[in-house]
KOLRO-268413 format. One record per residue (C-alpha): residue number from 1; residue in one letter; x, y, z. Coordinates in pm, 1 decimal. Example, Ala and Ser with C-alpha at 12.3 -4.5 7.8 and 13.67 -1.06 7.14 Angstrom:
2
<rec k="1" r="A" px="1230.0" py="-450.0" pz="780.0"/>
<rec k="2" r="S" px="1367.0" py="-106.0" pz="714.0"/>
END
This chain:
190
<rec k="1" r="X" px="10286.5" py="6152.7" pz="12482.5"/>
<rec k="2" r="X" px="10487.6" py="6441.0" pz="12323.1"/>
<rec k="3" r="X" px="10798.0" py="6435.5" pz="12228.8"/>
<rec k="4" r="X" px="10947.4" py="6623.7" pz="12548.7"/>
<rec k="5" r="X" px="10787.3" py="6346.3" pz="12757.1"/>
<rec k="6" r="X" px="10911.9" py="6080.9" pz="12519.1"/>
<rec k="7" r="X" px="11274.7" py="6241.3" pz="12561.7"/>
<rec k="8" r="X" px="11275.1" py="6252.5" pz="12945.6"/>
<rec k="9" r="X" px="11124.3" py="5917.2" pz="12977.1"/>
<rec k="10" r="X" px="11408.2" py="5786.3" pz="12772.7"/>
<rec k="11" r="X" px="11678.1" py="5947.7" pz="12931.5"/>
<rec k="12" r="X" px="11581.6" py="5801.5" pz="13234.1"/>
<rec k="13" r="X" px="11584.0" py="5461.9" pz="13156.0"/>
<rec k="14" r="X" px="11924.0" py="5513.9" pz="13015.9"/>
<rec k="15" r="X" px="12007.6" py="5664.1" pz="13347.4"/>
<rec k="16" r="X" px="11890.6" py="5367.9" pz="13539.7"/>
<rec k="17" r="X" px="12017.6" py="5102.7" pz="13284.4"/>
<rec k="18" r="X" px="12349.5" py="5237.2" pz="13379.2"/>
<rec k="19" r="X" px="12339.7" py="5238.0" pz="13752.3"/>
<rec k="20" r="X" px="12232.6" py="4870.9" pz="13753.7"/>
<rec k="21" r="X" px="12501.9" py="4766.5" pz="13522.0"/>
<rec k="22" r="X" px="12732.5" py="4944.6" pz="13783.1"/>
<rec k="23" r="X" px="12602.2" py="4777.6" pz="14048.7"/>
<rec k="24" r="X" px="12591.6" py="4464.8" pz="13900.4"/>
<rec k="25" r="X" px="12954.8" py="4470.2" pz="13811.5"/>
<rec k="26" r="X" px="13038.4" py="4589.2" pz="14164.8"/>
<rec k="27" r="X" px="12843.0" py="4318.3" pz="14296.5"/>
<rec k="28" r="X" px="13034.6" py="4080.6" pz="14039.4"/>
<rec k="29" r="X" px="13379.5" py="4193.1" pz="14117.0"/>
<rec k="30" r="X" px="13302.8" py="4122.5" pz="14546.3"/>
<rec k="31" r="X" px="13185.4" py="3782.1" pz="14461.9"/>
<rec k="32" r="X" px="13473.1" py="3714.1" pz="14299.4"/>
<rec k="33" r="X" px="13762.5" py="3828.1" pz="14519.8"/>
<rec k="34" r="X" px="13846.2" py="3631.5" pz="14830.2"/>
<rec k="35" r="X" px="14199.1" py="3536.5" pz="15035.9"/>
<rec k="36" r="X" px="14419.6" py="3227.8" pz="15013.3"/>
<rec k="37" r="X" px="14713.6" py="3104.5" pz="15190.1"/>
<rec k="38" r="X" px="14997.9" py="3105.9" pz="14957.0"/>
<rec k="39" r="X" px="15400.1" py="3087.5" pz="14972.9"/>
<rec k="40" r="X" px="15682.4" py="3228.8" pz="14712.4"/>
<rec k="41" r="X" px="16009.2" py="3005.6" pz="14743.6"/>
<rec k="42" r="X" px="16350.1" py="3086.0" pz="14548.5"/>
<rec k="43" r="X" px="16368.5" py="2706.6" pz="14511.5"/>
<rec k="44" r="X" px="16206.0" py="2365.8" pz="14510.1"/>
<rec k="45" r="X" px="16433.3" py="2252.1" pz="14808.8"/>
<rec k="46" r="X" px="16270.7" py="2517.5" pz="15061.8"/>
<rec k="47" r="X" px="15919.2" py="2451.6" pz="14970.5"/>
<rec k="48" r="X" px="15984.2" py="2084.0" pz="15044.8"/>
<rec k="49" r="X" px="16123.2" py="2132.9" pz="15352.7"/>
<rec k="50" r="X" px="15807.5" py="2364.7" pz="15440.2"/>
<rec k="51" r="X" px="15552.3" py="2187.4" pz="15609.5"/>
<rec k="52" r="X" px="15279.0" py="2405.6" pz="15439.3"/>
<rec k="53" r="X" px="15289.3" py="2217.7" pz="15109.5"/>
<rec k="54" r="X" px="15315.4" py="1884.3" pz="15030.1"/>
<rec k="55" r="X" px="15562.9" py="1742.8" pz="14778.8"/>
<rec k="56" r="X" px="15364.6" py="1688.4" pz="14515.7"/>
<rec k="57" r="X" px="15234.4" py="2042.8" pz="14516.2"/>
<rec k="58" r="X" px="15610.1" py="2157.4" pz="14559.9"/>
<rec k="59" r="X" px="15713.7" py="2013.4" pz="14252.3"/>
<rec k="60" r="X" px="15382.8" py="2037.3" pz="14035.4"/>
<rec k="61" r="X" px="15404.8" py="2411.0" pz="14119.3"/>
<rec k="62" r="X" px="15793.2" py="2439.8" pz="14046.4"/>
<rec k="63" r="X" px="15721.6" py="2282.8" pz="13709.8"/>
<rec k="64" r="X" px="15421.5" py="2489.4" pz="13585.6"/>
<rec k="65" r="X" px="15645.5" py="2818.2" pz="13676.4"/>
<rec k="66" r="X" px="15900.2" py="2684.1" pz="13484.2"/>
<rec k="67" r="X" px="15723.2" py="2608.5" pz="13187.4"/>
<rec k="68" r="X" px="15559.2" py="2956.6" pz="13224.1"/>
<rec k="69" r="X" px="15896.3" py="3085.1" pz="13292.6"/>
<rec k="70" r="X" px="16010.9" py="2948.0" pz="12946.5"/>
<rec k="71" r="X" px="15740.0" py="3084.7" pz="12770.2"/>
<rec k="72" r="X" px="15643.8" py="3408.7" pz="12884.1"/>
<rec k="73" r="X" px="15942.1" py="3564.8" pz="13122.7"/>
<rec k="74" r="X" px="15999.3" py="3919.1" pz="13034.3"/>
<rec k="75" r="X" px="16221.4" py="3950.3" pz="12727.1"/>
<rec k="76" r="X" px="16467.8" py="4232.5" pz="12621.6"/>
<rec k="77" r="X" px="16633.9" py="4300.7" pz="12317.6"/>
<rec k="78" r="X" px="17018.4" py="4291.1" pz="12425.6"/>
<rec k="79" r="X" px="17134.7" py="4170.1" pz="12717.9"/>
<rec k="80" r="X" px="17248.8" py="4509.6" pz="12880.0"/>
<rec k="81" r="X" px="16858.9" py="4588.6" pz="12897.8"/>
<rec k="82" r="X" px="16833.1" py="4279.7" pz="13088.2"/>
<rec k="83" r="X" px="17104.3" py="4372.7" pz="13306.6"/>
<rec k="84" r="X" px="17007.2" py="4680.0" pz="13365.0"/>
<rec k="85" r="X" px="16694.8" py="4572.5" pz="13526.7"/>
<rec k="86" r="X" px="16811.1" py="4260.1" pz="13733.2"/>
<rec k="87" r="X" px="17182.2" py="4249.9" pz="13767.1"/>
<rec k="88" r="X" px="17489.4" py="4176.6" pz="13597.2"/>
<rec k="89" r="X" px="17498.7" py="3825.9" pz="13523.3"/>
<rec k="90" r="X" px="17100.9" py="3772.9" pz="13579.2"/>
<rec k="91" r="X" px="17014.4" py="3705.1" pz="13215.5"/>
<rec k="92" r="X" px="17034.2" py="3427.1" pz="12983.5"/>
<rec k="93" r="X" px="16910.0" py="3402.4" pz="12624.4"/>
<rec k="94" r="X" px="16575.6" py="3301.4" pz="12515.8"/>
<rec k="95" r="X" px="16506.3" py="2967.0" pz="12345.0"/>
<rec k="96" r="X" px="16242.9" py="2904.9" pz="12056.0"/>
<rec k="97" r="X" px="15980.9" py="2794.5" pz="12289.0"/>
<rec k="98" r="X" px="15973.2" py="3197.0" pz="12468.1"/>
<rec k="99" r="X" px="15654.6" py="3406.9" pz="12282.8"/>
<rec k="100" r="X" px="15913.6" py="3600.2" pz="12185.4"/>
<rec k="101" r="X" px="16086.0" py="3356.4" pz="12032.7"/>
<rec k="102" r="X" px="16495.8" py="3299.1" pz="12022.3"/>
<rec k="103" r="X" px="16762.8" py="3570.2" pz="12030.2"/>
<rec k="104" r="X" px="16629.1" py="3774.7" pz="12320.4"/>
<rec k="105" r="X" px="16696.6" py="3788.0" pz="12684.2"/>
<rec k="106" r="X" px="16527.5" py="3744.8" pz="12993.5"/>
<rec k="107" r="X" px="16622.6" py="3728.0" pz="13348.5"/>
<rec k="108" r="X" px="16689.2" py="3461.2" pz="13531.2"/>
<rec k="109" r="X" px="16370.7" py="3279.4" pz="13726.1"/>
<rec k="110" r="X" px="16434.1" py="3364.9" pz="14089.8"/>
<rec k="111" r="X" px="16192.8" py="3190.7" pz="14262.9"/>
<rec k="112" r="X" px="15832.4" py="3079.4" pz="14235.6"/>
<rec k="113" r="X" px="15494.7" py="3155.0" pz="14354.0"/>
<rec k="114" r="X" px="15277.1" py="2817.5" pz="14485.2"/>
<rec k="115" r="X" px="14905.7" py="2871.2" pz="14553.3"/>
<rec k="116" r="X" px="14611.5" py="2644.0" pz="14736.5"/>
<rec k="117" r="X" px="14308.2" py="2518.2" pz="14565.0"/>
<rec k="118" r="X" px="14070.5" py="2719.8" pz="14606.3"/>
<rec k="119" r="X" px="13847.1" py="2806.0" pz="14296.3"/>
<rec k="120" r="X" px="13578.0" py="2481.2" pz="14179.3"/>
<rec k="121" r="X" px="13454.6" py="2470.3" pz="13844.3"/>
<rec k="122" r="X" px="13218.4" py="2216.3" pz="13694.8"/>
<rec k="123" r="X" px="13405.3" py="1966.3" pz="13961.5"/>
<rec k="124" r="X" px="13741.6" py="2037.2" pz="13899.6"/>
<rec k="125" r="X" px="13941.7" py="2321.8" pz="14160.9"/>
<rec k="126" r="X" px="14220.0" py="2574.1" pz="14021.4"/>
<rec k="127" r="X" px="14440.4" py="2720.0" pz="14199.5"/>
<rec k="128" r="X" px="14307.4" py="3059.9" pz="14331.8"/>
<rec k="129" r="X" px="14652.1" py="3226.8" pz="14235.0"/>
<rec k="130" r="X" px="14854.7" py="3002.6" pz="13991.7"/>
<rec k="131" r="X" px="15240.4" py="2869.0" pz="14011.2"/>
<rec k="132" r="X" px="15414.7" py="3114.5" pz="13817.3"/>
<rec k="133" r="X" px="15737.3" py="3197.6" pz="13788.6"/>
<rec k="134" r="X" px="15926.9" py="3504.3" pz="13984.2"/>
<rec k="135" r="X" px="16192.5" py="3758.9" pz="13931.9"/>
<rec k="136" r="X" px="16422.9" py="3952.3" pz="14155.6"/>
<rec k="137" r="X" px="16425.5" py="4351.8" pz="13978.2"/>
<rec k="138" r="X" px="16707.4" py="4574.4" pz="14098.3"/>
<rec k="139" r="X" px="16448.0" py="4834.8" pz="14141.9"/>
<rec k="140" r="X" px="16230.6" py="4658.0" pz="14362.7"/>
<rec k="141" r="X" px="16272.8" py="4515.9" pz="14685.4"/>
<rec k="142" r="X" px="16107.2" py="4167.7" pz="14648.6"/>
<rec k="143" r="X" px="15989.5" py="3940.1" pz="14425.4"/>
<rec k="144" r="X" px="15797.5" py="4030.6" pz="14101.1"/>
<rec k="145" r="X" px="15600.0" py="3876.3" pz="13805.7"/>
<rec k="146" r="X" px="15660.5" py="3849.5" pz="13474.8"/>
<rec k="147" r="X" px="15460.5" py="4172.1" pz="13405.9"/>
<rec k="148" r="X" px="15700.8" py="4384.4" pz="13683.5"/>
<rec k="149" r="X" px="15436.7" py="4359.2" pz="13964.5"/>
<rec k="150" r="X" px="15553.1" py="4349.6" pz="14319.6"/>
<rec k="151" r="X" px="15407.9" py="4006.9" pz="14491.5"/>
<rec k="152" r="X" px="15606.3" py="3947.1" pz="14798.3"/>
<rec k="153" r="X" px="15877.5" py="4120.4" pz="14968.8"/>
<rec k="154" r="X" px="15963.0" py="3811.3" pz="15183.4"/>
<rec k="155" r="X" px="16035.7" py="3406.2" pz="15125.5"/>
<rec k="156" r="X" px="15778.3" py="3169.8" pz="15278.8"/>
<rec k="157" r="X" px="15405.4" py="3190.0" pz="15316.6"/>
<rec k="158" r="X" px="15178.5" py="3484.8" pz="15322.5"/>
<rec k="159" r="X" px="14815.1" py="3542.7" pz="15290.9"/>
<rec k="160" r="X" px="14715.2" py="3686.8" pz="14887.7"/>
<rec k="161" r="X" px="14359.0" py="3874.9" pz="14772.7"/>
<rec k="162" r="X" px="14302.0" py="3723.5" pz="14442.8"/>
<rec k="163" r="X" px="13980.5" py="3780.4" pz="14183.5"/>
<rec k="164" r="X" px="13914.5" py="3576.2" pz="13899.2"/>
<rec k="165" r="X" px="14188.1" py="3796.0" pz="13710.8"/>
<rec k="166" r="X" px="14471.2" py="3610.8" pz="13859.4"/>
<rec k="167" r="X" px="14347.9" py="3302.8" pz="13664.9"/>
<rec k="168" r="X" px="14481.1" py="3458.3" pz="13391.7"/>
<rec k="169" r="X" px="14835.8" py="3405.1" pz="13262.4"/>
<rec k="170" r="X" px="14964.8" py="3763.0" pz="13209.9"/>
<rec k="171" r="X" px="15060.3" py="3832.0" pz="12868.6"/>
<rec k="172" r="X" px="15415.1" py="3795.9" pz="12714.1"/>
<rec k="173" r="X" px="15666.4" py="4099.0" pz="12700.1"/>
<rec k="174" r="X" px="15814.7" py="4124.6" pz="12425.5"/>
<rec k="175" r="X" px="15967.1" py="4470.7" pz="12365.2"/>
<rec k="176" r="X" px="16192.0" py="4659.7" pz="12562.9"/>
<rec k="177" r="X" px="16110.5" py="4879.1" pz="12856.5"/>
<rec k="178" r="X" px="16273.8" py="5224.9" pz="12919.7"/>
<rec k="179" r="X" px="16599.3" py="5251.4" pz="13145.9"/>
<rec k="180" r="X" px="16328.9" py="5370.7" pz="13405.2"/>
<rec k="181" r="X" px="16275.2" py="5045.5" pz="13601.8"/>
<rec k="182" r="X" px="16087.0" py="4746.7" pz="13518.5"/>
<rec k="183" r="X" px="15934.5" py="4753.8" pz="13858.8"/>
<rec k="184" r="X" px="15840.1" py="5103.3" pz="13775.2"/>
<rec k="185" r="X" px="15642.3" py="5034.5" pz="13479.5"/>
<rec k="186" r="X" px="15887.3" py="5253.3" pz="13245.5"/>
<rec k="187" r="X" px="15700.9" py="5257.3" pz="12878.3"/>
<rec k="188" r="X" px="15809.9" py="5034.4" pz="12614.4"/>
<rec k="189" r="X" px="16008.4" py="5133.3" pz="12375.8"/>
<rec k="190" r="X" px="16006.3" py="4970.0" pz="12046.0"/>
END
């Protein structure tokens, strides 16, 4: 074999390594991805008098979003930021227990976002989109996470795509965003 062959030989296999990690992931990513019934609710009280829940997964739900809420709503380093992005009188200071920590602001929680089971692993089933906590932006009509993401124009229940990536908690904000709209994904400013 000369060294020409040797070269073309190789180049190939690189070729086709690459298409059937593509197709793999592709294949991966479909798997993964599927549609549950799911409701966002501004407070414990409507999703209780819902029929599509039951209590317990009311309140369960209202109390992870809160605790997520506490931890990892979007911060801001004065209050007029916060303002700014969801209204005059829509912010509060954060505690210790924010990732963030004490002495910034976040916005109120405005509602929450309750999911079915949906996902089994080794026995156990997670929620196919988790209770998390929801915000009302001044620049976008709806409600949005903590990372600024549109999920639901409307109160009640509605049908959600998910993939395994809404399993994961998003991560905490913890700088500033530009005047441009939180909703808008302005870039943060340090």
């Amino acid at each position: 074999m000369t060294p020409e062959d040797r070269y073309r030989y190789t180049k190939g296999g690189v070729k086709l390594a690459i298409l059937g990690t593509f197709i793999f992931a592709i294949y991966l990513v479909t798997r993964s991805m599927g549609e549950t019934e799911t409701a966002a609710y501004k407070t414990l009280d409507e999703c209780l008098n819902d029929s599509r829940f039951g209590p317990d997964d009311c309140k369960n739900s209202f109390e992870t979003a809160r605790a997520e809420h506490l931890k990892n709503a979007p911060s801001y380093q004065s209050r007029e930021d916060c303002e700014e992005e969801f209204g005059n009188g829509h912010c509060e200071e954060t505690s210790s227990l924010h990732g963030a920590g004490a002495g910034h602001y976040s916005p109120y929680q405005s509602g929450y976002l309750i999911g079915q089971p949906e996902k089994g692993v080794n026995g156990v089933y997670y929620p196919a989109v988790p209770a998390s906590a929801l915000y009302e932006s001044n620049h976008v009509s709806g409600f949005v996470n903590a990372a600024g993401v549109l999920v639901t124009n409307k109160v009640g229940g509605f049908k959600m795509t998910y993939g395994n990536g809404a399993l994961v908690r998003p991560e905490v904000v913890t700088t500033t965003l530009a005047r441009s709209g939180f909703g808008m994904r302005g870039s943060a400013a340090s």
